[in-house]
Every structure is written in structure tokens, then in C-alpha cells.
C-alpha positions in Angstrom: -16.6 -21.6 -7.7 -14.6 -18.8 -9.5 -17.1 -16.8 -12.4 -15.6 -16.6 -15.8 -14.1 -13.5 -17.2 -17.5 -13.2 -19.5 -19.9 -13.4 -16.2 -17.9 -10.8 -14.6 -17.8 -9.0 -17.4 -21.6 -9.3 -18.1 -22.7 -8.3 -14.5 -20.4 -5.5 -14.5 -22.3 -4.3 -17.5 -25.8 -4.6 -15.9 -24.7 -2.7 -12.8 -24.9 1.2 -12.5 -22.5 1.1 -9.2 -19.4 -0.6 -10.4 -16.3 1.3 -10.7 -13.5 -0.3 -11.0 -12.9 -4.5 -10.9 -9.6 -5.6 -10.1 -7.7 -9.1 -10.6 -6.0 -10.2 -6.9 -2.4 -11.2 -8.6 -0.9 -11.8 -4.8 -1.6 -11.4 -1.1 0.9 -11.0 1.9 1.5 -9.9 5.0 4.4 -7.2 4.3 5.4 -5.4 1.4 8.4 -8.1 0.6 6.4 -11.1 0.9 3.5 -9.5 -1.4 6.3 -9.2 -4.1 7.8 -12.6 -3.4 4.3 -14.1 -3.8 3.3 -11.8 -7.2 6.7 -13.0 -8.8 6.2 -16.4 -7.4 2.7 -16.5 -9.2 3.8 -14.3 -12.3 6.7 -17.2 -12.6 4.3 -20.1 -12.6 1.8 -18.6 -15.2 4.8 -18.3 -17.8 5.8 -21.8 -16.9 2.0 -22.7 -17.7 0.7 -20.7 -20.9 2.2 -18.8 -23.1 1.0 -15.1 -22.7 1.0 -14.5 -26.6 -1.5 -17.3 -27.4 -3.7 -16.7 -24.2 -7.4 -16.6 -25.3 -9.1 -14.5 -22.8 -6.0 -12.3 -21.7 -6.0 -11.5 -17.9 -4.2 -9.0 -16.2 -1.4 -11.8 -15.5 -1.1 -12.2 -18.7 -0.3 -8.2 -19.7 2.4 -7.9 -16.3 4.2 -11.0 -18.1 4.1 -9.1 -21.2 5.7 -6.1 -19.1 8.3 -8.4 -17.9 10.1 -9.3 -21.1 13.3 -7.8 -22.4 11.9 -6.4 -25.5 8.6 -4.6 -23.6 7.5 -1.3 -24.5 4.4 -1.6 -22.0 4.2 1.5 -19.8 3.6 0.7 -16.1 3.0 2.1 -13.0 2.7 1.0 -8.9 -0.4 2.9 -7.0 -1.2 2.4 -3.3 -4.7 2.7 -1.8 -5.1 2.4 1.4 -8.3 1.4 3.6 -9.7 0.9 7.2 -11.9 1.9 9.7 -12.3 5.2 10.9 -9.9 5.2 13.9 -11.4 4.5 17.4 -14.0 2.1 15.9 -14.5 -1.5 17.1 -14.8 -3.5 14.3 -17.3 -5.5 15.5 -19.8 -2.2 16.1 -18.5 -0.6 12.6 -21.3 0.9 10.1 -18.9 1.2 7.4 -15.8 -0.7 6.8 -13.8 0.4 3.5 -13.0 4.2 4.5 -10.4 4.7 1.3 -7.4 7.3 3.1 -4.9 9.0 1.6 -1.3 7.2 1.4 1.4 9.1 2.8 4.8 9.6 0.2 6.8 7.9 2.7 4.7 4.7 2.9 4.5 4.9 -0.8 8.2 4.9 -0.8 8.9 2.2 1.4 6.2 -0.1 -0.3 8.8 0.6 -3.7 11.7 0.0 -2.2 10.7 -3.2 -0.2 8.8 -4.3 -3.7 12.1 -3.4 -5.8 12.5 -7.6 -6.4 9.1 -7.7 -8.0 10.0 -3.5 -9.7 12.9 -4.4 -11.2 11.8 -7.2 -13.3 9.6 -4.9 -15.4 11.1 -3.6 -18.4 8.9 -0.9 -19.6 9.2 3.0 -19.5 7.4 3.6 -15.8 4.5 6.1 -17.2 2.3 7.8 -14.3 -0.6 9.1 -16.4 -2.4 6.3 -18.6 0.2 3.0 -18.6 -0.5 -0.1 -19.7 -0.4 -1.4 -16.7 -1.1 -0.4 -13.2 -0.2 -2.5 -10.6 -2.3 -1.3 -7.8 -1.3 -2.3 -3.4 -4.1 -2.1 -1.1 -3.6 -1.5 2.1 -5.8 -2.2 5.0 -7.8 -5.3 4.2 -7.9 -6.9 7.6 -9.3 -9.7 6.5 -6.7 -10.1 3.1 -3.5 -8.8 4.5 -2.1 -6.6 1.9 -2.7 -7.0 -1.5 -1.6 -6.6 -4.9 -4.0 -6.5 -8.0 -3.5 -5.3 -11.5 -6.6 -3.6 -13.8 
């Protein structure tokens, strides 16, 4: 059973040890198909609601916001990457989640192979403080790669 926005939200509150909580928009095995399935997903949530009357807006609802002609949203791509520490057996691993720095060229080629899903945004791109950050994370054996938005 999925938790409401307001449960999340609540437990967040109560907890000293959360950072950050991010919405999974789409989940694939490359860069290409990760885009095909966000746009594929950001498609069928403007067939379904409209985004301007959306009661409890969600981060799907702000990227289809960025999307439309008239959008002054800033936005912005990050990449965080995670895995084991190298040389570790997975099935013997203490600690699973080792964040690592992302290399520019990986970066590069995640934009480039994303550039279906890039180009449909309309907003200035704005590094420091967008609108709307739309975060890849690498590394997730057990998710593939994934795209979620804050």
C-alpha cells in the first residue's frame, strides 16, 4: 500500500535523520530508456489530471508545469551515483549506499542520451536553486537507474 503525501510528510517531520525524500518519476535500465519511460509517465499524468487544479501537487505535477510553452520554471538535471565499495561481495557487504562522485563525462553522456526527455522542458536551465531538480541515481542494483524529482 503506497502512504499518502500527509503520512510521508508527517513521519518526515518526527524524524531527526531524514534529509532529503524524493518522488521515483521513472526507472530504466539505460540512460534512453529512463527518459523514454519519465516522458512516457509525464505523458499519461497530463492525459489524466490537469496539473493546475491538482490538490496535493506532486513532483509530476511541477515537471508538467516545466513542460509547457509559456514555463518560466527554472530546472536543472543532477546525477548521484551509488554502490558498493569495489571488491565487495554483495552478499558479505556492511554497507550498501556508498554515494561517489560522478565523473563530467558520465554526466554528459546521461544529457545527451536523456536530450528526448531535456528538450521538452521550456524553462531557463538554472544550476543554483531551480524549480525543479530532476535528480538520476546511479547504482541501484536492485532499481536499475532511476530518475526522481524533489
Amino acid at each position: 500500500e503506497i502512504l499518502s503525501k500527509s503520512a510521508i510528510v508527517e513521519a518526515i517531520r518526527r524524524s531527526s535523520l531524514v534529509r532529503d525524500v524524493y518522488e521515483i518519476i521513472a526507472i530504466g535500465d539505460t540512460y534512453k530508456d529512463l527518459a523514454s519511460n519519465a516522458l512516457q509517465r509525464l505523458n499519461d499524468y497530463e492525459l489524466n489530471m490537469n496539473a493546475d487544479n491538482d490538490p496535493s501537487p506532486t513532483s509530476l505535477s511541477l515537471l508538467s508545469q516545466a513542460r509547457r510553452d509559456e514555463s518560466d520554471l527554472s530546472w536543472c538535471v543532477r546525477s548521484r551515483q551509488y554502490g558498493l565499495e569495489d571488491n565487495v561481495d554483495i552478499k558479505n557487504a556492511t554497507k550498501y549506499g556508498k554515494q561517489k562522485t560522478s565523473s563530467m563525462t558520465r554526466e554528459k553522456e546521461a544529457i545527451i542520451s536523456m536530450g528526448e526527455l531535456l528538450k521538452t522542458f521550456n524553462g531557463p536551465v538554472r544550476l543554483q536553486n531551480p524549480d525543479c531538480a530532476l535528480y538520476v541515481f546511479e547504482g541501484l542494483k536492485f532499481y536499475n537507474e532511476a530518475a526522481a524529482s524533489d
